[in-house]
N, C-alpha and C positions, 0 to 999 in steps of 0.2 A: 898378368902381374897380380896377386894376393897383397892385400892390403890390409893394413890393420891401425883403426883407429883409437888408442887407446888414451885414456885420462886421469886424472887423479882430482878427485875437490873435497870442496870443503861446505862448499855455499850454493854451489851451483854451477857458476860465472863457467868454469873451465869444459864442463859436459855442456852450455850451451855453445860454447867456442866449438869442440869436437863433435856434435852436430851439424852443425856449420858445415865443415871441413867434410865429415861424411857426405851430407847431401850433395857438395859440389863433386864431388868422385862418378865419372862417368863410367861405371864398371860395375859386372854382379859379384866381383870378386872382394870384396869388404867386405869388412867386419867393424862395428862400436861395439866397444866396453870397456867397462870401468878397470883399471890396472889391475884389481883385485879379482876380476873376473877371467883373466887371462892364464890361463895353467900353464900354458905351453908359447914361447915365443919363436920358437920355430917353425920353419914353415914360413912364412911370410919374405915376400921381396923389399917391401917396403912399411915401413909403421911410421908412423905420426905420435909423438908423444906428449900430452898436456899435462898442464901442472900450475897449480898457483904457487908465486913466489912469494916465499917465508923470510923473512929478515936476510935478504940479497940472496937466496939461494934455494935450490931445490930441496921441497920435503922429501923425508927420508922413506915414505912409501916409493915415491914416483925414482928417488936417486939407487934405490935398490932393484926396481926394474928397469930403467936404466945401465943397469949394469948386468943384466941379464942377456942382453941382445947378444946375439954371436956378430963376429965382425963381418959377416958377406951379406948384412941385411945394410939395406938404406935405410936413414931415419930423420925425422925429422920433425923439428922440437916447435911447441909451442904453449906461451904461458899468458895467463891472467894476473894482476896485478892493480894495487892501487894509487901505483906512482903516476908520473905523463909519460906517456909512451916513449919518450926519447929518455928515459931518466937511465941515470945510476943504476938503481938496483932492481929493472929487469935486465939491462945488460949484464951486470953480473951472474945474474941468475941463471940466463943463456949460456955463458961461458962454463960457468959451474956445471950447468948438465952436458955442456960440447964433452969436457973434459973425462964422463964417466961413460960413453961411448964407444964403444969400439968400434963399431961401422961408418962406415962415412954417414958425415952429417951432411944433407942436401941444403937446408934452410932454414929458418928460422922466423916465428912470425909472433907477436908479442900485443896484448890490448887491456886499455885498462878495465876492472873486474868490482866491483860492489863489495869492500871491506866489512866484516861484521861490527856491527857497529859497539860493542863488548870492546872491543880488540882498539878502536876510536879511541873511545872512554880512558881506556887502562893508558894509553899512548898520548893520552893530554895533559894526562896527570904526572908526566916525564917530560921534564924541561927539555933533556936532548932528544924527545921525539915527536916536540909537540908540533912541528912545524912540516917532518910527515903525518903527522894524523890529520893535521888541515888538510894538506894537498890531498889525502885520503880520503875526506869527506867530498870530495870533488867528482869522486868515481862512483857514487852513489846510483845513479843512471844507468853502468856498464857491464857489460857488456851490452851497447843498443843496437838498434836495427845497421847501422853503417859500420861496428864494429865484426857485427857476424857478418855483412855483406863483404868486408876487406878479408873476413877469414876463407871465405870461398873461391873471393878471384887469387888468391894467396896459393888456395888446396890446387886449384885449375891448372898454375904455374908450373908448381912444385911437382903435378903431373906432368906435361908437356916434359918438364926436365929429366925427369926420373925416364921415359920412356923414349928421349934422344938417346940418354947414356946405354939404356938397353937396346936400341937400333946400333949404335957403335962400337958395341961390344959384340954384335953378330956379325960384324961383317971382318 
């Protein structure tokens, strides 16, 4: 199986998530790189796609390679964020990238990510945003050591899964 780990950032946060994910891949068939580094998306069985989420949704780097996948590739989404992990708007943001997919999507794995702190500022000084730029200031920390540790038993998974579906499909 060809694997391909690719990511989109801004800060950082999402290339050390996609590190992560790489390192736990037991295989010499991967690849990391950054989205922009990616010419060709074919060829590959499966990809991993990262991406921090922009005001509930995927940036338009990451939603335009996203839309590039052909349909018989597996893929599977993950993002950094400054919300709490169970929030609003990475769910949204997952859903927004499910939707610009065409391959099946396997899973989904989502952790909060270190907000620039520019982007605080400007969102404190907006009454209806100042109450995400608190909880934002919260992810200052993130991605930490048990954040990349869940990104890996995550990747471990999403193998195991991806490589039943190819056991099932051969016989």
């Amino acid at each position: 199986m060809k694997i391909l780990v690719a990511y989109y950032t801004k800060t950082g946060n999402t290339k050390k998530v996609a590190e992560s994910i790489h390192q736990a891949l037991d295989t010499n068939d991967k690849e990391l790189k950054s989205m922009k580094e990616v010419e060709d998306v074919g060829g590959y069985d499966l990809i991993f796609c990262g991406f921090p989420v922009h005001a509930h949704s995927v940036p338009v780097p990451a939603q335009n390679f996203l839309k590039k996948i052909q349909p018989s590739t597996k893929v599977v989404l993950f993002s950094t964020h400054g919300s709490q992990t169970e929030g609003q708007m990475p769910k949204e943001a997952i859903r927004n990238a499910i939707g610009l997919v065409k391959g099946e999507v396997l899973g989904s794995f989502t952790c909060r990510g270190e907000v620039e702190q520019e982007v605080i500022d400007e969102l404190m000084n907006k009454p209806e945003h100042r109450a995400w730029a608190m909880e934002a200031r919260s992810a200052q920390s993130h991605p930490d050591s048990a954040d990349l540790e869940d990104a890996r038993f995550f990747a471990r998974n999403i193998i195991r899964k991806a490589e039943g579906f190819a056991k099932f499909a051969r016989k």
